[in-house]
ZABA-805180 format. One line per field, with one value per residue (C-alpha): x negated, y, z; residue number from 0. Coordinates in nm, 2 decimals, always signed. Example, Ala and Ser with C-alpha at 12.3 -4.5 7.8 and 13.67 -1.06 7.14 Angstrom:
BEGIN
east -1.23; -1.37
north -0.45; -0.11
up +0.78; +0.71
n 0; 1
***
This chain:
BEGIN
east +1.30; +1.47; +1.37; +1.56; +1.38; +1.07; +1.11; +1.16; +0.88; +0.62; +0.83; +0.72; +0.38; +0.33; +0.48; +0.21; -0.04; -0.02; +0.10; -0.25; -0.45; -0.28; -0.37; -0.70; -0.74; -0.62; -0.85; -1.17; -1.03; -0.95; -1.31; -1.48; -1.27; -1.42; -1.74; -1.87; -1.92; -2.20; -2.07; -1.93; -2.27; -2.41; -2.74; -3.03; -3.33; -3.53; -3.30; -3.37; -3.74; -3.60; -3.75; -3.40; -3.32; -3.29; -3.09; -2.77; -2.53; -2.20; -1.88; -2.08; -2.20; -2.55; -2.53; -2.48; -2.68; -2.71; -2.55; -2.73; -2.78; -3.04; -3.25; -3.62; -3.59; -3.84; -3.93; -4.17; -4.15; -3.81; -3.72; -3.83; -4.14; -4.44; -4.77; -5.13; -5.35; -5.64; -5.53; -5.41; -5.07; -4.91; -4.64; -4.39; -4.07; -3.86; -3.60; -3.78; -3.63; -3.83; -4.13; -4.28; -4.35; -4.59; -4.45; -4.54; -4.55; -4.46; -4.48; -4.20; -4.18; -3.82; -3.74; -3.45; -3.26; -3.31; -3.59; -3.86; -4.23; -4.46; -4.47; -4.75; -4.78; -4.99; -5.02; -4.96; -5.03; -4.95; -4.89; -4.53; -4.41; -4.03; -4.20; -4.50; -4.73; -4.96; -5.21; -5.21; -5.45; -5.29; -5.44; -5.15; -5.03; -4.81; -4.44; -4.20; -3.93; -4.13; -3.93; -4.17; -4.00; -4.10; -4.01; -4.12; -4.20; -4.04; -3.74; -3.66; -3.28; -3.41; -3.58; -3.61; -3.67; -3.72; -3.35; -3.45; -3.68; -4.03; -4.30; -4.71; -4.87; -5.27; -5.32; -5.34; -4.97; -4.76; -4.68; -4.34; -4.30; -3.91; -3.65; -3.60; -3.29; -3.01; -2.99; -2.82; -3.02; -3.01; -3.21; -3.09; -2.82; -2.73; -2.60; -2.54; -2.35; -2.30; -2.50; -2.73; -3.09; -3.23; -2.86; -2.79; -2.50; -2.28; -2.19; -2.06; -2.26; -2.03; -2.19; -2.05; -2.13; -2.15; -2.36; -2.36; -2.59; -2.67; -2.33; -2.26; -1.93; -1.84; -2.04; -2.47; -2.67; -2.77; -3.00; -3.07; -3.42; -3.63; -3.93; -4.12; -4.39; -4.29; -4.31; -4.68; -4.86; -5.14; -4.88; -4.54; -4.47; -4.60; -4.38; -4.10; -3.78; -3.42; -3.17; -2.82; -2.72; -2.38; -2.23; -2.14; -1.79; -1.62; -1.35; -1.05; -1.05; -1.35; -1.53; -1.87; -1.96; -2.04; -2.24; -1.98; -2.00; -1.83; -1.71; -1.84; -1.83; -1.96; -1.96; -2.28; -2.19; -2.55; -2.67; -2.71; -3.07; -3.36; -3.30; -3.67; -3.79; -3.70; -3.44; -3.40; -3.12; -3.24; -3.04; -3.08; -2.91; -2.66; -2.90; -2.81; -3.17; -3.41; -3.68; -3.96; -3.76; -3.70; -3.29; -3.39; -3.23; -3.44; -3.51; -3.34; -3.45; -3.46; -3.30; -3.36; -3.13; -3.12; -2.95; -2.74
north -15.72; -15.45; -15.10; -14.95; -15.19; -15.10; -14.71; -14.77; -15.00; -14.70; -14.47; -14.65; -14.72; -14.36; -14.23; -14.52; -14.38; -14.01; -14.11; -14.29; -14.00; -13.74; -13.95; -13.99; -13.61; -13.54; -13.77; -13.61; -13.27; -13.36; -13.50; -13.19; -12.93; -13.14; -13.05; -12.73; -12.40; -12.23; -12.01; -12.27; -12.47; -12.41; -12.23; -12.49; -12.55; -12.33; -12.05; -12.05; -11.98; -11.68; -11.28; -11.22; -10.96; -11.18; -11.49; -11.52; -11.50; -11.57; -11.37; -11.14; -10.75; -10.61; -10.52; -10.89; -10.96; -11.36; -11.54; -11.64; -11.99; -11.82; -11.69; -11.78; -11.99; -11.87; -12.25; -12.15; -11.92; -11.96; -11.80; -11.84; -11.94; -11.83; -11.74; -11.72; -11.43; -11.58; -11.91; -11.99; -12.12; -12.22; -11.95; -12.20; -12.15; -12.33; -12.22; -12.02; -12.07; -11.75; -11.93; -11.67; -11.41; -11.43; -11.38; -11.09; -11.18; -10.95; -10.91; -10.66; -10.61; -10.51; -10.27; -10.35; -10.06; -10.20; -9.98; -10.12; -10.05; -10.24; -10.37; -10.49; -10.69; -11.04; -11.14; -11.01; -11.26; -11.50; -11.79; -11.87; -12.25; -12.38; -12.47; -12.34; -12.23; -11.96; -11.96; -11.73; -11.60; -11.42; -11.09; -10.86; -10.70; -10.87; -10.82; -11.01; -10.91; -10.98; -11.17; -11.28; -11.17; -11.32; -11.19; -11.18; -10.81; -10.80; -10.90; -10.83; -10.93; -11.25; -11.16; -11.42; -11.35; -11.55; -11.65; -11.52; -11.33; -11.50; -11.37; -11.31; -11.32; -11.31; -10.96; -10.61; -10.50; -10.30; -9.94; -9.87; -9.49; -9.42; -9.26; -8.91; -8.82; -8.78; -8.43; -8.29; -8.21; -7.81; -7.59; -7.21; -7.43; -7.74; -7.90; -8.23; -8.34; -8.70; -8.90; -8.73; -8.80; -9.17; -9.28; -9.65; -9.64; -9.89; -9.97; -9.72; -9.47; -9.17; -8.81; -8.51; -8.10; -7.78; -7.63; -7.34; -7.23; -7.54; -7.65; -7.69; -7.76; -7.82; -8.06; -8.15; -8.49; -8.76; -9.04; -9.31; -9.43; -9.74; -9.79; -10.11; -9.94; -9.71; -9.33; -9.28; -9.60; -9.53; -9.67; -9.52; -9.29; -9.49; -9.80; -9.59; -9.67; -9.48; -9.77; -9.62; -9.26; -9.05; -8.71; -8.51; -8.31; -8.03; -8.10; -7.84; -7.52; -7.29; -7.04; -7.26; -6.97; -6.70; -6.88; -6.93; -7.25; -7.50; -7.84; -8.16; -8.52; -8.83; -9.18; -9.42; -9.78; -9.97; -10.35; -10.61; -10.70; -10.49; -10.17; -10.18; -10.10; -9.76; -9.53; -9.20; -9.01; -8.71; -8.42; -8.25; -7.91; -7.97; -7.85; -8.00; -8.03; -8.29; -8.37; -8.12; -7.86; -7.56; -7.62; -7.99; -8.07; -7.96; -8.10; -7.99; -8.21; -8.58; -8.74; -9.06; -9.32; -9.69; -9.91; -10.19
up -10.68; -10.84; -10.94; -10.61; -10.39; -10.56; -10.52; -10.16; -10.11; -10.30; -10.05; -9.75; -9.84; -9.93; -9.56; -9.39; -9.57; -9.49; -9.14; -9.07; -9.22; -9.01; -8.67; -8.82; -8.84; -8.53; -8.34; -8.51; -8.47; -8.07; -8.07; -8.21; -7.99; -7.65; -7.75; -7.61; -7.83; -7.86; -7.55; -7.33; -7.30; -6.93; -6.86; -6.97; -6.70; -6.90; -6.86; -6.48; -6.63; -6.76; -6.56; -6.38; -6.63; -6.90; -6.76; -6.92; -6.65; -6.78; -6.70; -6.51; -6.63; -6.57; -6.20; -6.11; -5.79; -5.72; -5.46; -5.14; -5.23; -5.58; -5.32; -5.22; -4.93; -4.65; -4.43; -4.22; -4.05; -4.02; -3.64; -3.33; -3.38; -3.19; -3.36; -3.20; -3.32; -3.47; -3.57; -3.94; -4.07; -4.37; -4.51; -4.71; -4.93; -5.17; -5.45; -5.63; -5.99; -6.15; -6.21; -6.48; -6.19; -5.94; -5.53; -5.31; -4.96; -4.70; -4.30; -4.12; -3.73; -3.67; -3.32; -3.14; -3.28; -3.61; -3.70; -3.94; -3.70; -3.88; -4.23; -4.41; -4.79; -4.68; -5.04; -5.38; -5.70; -5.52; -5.81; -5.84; -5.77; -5.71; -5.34; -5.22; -4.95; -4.85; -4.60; -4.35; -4.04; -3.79; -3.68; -3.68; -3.36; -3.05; -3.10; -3.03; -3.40; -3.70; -4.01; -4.33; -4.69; -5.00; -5.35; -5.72; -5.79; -6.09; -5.89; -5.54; -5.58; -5.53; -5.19; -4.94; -4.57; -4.23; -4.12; -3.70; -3.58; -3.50; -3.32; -3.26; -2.92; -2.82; -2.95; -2.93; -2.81; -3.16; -2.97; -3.09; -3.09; -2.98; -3.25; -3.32; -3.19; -3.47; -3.61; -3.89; -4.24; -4.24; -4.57; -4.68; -4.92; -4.81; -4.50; -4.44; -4.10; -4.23; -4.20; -3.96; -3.97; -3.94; -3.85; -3.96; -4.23; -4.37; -4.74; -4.91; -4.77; -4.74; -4.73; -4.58; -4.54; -4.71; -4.97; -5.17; -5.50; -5.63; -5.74; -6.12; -6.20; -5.88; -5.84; -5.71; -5.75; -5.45; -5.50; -5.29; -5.27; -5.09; -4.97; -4.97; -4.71; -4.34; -4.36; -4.24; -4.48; -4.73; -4.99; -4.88; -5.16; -5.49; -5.33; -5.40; -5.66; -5.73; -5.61; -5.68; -5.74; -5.67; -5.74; -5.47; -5.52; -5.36; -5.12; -5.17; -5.33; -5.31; -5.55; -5.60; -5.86; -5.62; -5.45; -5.11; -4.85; -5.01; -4.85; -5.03; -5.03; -5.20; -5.16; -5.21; -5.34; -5.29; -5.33; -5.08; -5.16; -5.26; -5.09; -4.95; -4.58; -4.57; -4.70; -4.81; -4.94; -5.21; -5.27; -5.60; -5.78; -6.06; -6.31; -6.66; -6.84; -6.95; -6.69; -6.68; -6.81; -6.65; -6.62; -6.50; -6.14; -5.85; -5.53; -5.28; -4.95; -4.84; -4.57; -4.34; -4.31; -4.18; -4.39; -4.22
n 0; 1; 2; 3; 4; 5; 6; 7; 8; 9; 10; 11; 12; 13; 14; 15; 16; 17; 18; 19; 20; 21; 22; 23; 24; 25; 26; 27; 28; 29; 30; 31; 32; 33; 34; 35; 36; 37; 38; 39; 40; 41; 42; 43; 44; 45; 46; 47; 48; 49; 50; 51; 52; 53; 54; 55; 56; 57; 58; 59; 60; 61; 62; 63; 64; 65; 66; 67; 68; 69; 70; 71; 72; 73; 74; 75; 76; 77; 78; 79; 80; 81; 82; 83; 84; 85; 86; 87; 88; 89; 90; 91; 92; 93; 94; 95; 96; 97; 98; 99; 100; 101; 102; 103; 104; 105; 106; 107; 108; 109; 110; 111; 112; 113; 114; 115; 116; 117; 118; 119; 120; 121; 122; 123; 124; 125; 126; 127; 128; 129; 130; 131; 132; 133; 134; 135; 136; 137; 138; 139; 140; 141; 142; 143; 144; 145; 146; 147; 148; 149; 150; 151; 152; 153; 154; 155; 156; 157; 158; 159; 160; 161; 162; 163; 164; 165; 166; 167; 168; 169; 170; 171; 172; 173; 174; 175; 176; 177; 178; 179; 180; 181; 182; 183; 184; 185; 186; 187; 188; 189; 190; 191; 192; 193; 194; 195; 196; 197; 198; 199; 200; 201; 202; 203; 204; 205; 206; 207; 208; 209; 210; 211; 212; 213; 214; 215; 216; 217; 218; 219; 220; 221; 222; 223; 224; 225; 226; 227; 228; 229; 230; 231; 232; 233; 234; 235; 236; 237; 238; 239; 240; 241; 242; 243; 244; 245; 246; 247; 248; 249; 250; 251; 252; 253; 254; 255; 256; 257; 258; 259; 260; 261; 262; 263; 264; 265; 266; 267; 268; 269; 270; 271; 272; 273; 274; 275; 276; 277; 278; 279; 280; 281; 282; 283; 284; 285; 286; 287; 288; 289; 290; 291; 292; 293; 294; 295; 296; 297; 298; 299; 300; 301; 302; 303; 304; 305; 306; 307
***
């Protein structure tokens, strides 16, 4: 062989080699890049474990509220269902992932306008189980609309309620009192024509009227708060929590600063779950200071709604 067929030969040899070490690093390259990153790995069984407000649920931003399907799962009483006064039954419910809070158990009677007429808490503590039961005696009123919600009380977005109504016979009669006709909220400053009092609203809750001396800016504060209790129960107002809040604005051009009627509006984005059993929307001045200051907001008056 001579030297030219030699120096060819150490040519190809050379181009074969790098060839098969360039396949070989593509393969473990191609291997390593199918194999999740440290972000791409899915939530692990103990991060269902995990309070709700510390589950790592990817892609979404801190107002994520779960999909139906992550709720507690109320099985009995589902609907329709009728319950004897004085005899016991077993409360059950499954997919409850949360397992680190214990379930509050709670009893509503519903009128047929949608009004909440009873409500009561059956348990509290109750130990928290992926599927469970609670016994349960019956000695609340006859009615015919009562739905059972379950919920951790650390997180009520996970609320789970009866699917129909169900209802409790062999009692005393509930008395439902009939609803105060629809008015309009009216103080020395603020006047609000919509909504009008108790009226059931959609989401977003959009507020109407006119106010004058508690504008700043242009503009005054509305809060919406639940209730896990009626207006009238022992524990109505420490059940109470600030769900969403909104800044109402004026609407066209008026001189706020001395003090004139002013037209104003704002709109109320709220969540699907955890709003409570009653509502109430909380007008406040556009005071600028730090609570318990003397330029803090101030109260201004409250309204009832129904949320639908």
């Amino acid at each position: 062989m001579n030297m030219n067929q030699k120096g060819f030969a150490n040519i190809a040899l050379i181009v074969v080699i790098v060839a098969v070490v360039a396949v070989g690093g593509y393969l473990v390259f191609s291997k390593k890049s199918a194999s999740p990153t440290e972000t791409q790995q899915p939530q692990t069984p103990n991060e269902l474990y995990k309070p709700i407000s510390e589950r790592n649920w990817q892609g979404q931003g801190s107002s994520y509220l779960p999909d139906e399907k992550d709720h507690i799962q109320v099985l009995f009483p589902k609907g329709g269902e009728k319950l004897e006064v004085g005899k016991t039954y077993n409360i059950q419910w499954n997919n409850y992932e949360d397992g680190r809070e214990s379930l509050t158990i709670s009893l509503s009677g519903v009128s047929d306008d949608n009004r909440v007429v009873y409500s009561e808490k059956l348990g509290t503590n109750v130990p928290a189980k992926r599927s469970g039961t609670f016994s349960w005696t019956v000695s609340q009123p006859s009615f015919a609309r009562y739905k059972v919600e379950i919920y951790p009380e650390g997180g009520r977005e996970l609320v789970g309620r009866s699917k129909d109504f169900f209802s409790i016979f062999g009692g005393k009669p509930l008395v439902v009192n009939p609803p105060e006709p629809p008015k309009p909220l009216q103080t020395d400053n603020l006047i609000v024509n919509v909504p009008l009092t108790n009226q059931s609203v959609s989401n977003p809750i959009v507020v109407k009227g006119k106010a004058r001396n508690i504008f700043f800016e242009g503009e005054f504060a509305i809060k919406l708060l639940g209730y896990d209790y009626p207006l009238g129960h022992p524990k109505y107002a420490e059940s109470s929590r600030i769900i969403t809040s909104a800044n109402a604005r004026i609407v066209g051009d008026c001189d706020w600063i001395r003090n004139q009627w002013c037209d104003f509006e704002a709109t109320i984005n709220y969540p699907s779950f955890g709003t409570g059993v009653e509502n109430m929307l909380y007008f406040y001045d556009g005071g600028q200071g730090d609570p318990g200051t003397p330029a803090a907001p101030k109260f201004i008056a409250a309204l009832s709604i129904k949320l639908k």
